[in-house]
C-alpha positions, 0 to 999 in steps of 0.5 A: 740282423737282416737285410732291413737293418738301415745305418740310420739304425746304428747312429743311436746305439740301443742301450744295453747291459755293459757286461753284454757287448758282444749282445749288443755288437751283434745287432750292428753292421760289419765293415769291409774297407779296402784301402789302395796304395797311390791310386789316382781315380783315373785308374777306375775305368780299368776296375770292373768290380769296383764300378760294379760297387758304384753302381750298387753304392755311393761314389764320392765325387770331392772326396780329398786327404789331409795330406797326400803322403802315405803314413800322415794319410793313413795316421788320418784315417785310423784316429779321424785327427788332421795330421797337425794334431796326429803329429805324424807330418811324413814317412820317417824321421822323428815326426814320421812313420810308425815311429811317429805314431806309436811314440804319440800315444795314437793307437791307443785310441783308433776306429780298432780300439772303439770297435773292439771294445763294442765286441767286434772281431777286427782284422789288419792285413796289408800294410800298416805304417811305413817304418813298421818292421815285423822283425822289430821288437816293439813293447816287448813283442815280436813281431808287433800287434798294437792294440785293437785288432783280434787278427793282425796280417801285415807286411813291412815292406810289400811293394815288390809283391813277393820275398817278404815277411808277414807277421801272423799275429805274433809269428813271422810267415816268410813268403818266397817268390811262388805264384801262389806267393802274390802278396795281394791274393795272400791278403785276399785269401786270408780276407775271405778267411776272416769273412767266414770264421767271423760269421760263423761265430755270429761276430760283428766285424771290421776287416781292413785290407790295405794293399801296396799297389799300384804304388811303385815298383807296380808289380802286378800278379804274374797272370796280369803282367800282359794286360793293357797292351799298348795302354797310354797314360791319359794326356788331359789338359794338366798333361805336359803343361804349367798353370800360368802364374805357377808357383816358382818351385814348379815354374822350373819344371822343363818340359817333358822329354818324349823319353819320359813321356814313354816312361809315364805311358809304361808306368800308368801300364803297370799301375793298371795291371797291378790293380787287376788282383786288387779288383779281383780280390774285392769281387772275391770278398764281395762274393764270400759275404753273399755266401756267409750270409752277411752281405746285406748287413756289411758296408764295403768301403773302397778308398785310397791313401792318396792320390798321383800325378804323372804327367801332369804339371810336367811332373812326373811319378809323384804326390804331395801337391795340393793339385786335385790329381794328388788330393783327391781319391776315389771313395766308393761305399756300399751297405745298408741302407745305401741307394744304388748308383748315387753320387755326392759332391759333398767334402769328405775327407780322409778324416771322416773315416774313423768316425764313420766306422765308430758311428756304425759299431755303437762307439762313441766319437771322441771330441779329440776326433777333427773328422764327421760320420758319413752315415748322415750322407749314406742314409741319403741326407743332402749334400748341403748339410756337410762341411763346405771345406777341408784342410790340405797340409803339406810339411816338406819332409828330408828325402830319405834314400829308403823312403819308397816315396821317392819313386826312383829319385822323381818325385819332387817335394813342394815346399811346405804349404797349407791348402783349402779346397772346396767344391768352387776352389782352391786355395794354397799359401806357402810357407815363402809367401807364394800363394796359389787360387784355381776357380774349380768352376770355371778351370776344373784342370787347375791350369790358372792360378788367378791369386793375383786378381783376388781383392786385398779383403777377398785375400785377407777373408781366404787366409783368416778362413785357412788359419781356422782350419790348420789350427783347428781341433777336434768339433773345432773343425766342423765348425772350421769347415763352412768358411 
């Protein structure tokens, strides 16, 4: 296949013998999806390759989570599927964590199990689903590799960078506390490993490489410690400050403390520093598909699970607010047929990742599946043609001592809420009957919640728009999406 091969190519599959699958694969691209760990977009300006990639890919400017927690993000993003039908609603618990998605069936039917079945080599490495143990027996196996991917690198429990355990397909590698043992250039070097083997073979193929960072603690790669010095969390409008009309849970929020503000700055420091070997790794990755020959034919796919807030609101280290510092992400997307240096406004969402990444294998999207194919917008198609909303949950999970979402006892839980975002606003209702409207046109920063001025029929209109999408399902949800 050579650099002529457009997206547009991979949306109707050739017909093709059902004995040959590795025949037909190889005429289709390869994906590269590097997947960051509570990655706020204001940490791209400290990301050199990744705005290098901007400039030769596509930026998404609105593109949002179903719900800004690691595991029901990341069950999203592997089946396409809102997280009230995935059923995984938080990191642990009987409704959460990779308890939650092996229990309900999911990885029988992910974008790995579609794409392997259509002859790709497929490869997980970083981290899986918070829950996952690699010295858990699980189906009999141990460590466990569920099903879908040729090559399986992942880690229980990476966020300190070093002293951890990796199951290497079925074997455990223990790493120590060595340079050499950074858990990010691990992954970046068995990446690149992957890359080259996979080309080799003439193999189309799917590499995910999903870090921990920056998600705290935020270490970063022991050459980096010392970048940024004297670096200061941004002080936008949000920082320090409570919309008017805010919400009762987060009416109580004091002001910040100048000792926590000093807190915040150190924190944003670190989450820089810690992504230094992320930026690195995807230049290296980048570089080692131009040296495979396979550059031209590879999507790379640049995302987050979620977005953080610190600061802002006068909250400190945190997520799962339907503010856009904790529902939006970055996306960045480059490949074939991609025009350089674009951007888009259209309303992605974490759910259009598995379709995308079926849509470009030849697989067939199931109608199970809530989320679209991006390949329409990435072959230049208009903004207009896509949904016009997406679906923000949130189910208040029990604060668990081991559950890495705490961040240190700061993190603090809204009460449940059901949200609508679209590019002029933002709608959230709240189990309690609170109710919350930001007009992203004219207050961008979400400081005015202005539910109180909206007419009886405007209410009444957003609620029964809002319903249609927490209770949608499968091709119901594109539907849904263009209230």
């Amino acid at each position: 296949m050579g650099a002529a091969t457009t997206s547009a190519a991979v949306t109707t599959p050739t017909t093709t013998s059902v004995t040959q699958p590795a025949a037909a694969a190889a005429q289709r691209p390869n994906i590269v999806f590097v997947l960051t760990d509570d990655m706020s977009s204001n940490l791209l300006p400290y990301m050199p390759q990744v705005r290098k990639l901007q400039s030769q890919g596509m930026t998404f400017n609105d593109a949002v989570v179903s719900n800004s927690l690691c595991c029901p993000s990341r069950s999203t993003i592997f089946t396409g599927q809102y997280p009230h039908n995935t059923g995984v609603l938080g990191n642990d618990g009987p409704n959460g964590g990779f308890d939650a998605f092996h229990k309900n069936g999911l990885e029988r039917d992910t974008f790995a199990t579609a794409l392997k079945a259509k002859g790709y080599r497929t490869a997980m490495m970083g981290k899986y689903l918070n829950g996952y143990d690699p010295k858990a027996t699980v189906d009999g196996q141990q460590p466990y590799v569920p099903p879908g991917w040729s090559q399986w690198d992942v880690v229980g429990d990476g966020y300190k960078g070093y002293d951890y355990k990796l199951a290497h397909n079925h074997k455990i590698e223990p790493h120590g506390n060595k340079t050499k043992d950074y858990l990010t250039d691990v992954l970046s070097e068995k990446g690149q490993s992957f890359i080259k083997k996979s080309a080799a073979a003439h193999k189309p193929f799917m590499l995910e490489v999903a870090l921990f960072t920056p998600h705290g603690p935020s270490i970063p790669a022991r050459r980096d410690k010392h970048d940024f010095p004297g670096l200061k969390a941004p002080h936008g409008p949000a920082f320090d400050r409570l919309p008017t009309n805010a919400p009762p849970w987060l009416a109580r929020q004091n002001p910040l403390t100048q000792s926590e503000k000093n807190t915040i700055d150190k924190k944003f420091r670190k989450r820089a520093q810690s992504l230094q070997a992320v930026d690195k790794m995807v230049g290296k990755l980048r570089d080692t598909l131009a040296r495979a020959g396979v550059a031209d034919d590879t999507y790379i796919v640049f995302s987050s699970d979620n977005g953080f807030h610190l600061g802002e609101y006068r909250l400190k280290a945190g997520k799962q607010t339907a503010f856009d510092t904790d529902v939006r992400v970055p996306l960045v997307i480059a490949g074939p047929g991609v025009a350089a240096g674009r951007t888009s406004n259209a309303q992605v969402s974490n759910i259009d990742f598995a379709p995308t990444f079926r849509k470009i294998g030849g697989a067939a999207v199931s109608s199970r599946v809530d989320g679209h194919s991006l390949l329409p917008l990435l072959d230049g198609g208009p903004d207009a043609d896509w949904r016009t909303a997406n679906l923000i949950e949130h189910r208040h999970a029990k604060k668990s001592p081991d559950d890495p979402d705490n961040h240190g006892g700061e993190s603090i839980s809204p009460p449940n809420y059901h949200a609508m975002r679209t590019i002029s606003y933002t709608y959230v209702e709240y189990d309690s009957g609170a109710k919350e409207y930001y007009d992203l046109r004219t207050d961008p920063n979400e400081l005015h919640n202005t539910v109180g001025r909206l007419s009886r029929a405007r209410l009444a209109e957003l609620h029964d728009a809002l319903t249609r999408l927490k209770d949608c399902r499968g091709d119901g949800c594109w539907s849904a999406g263009h209230p």
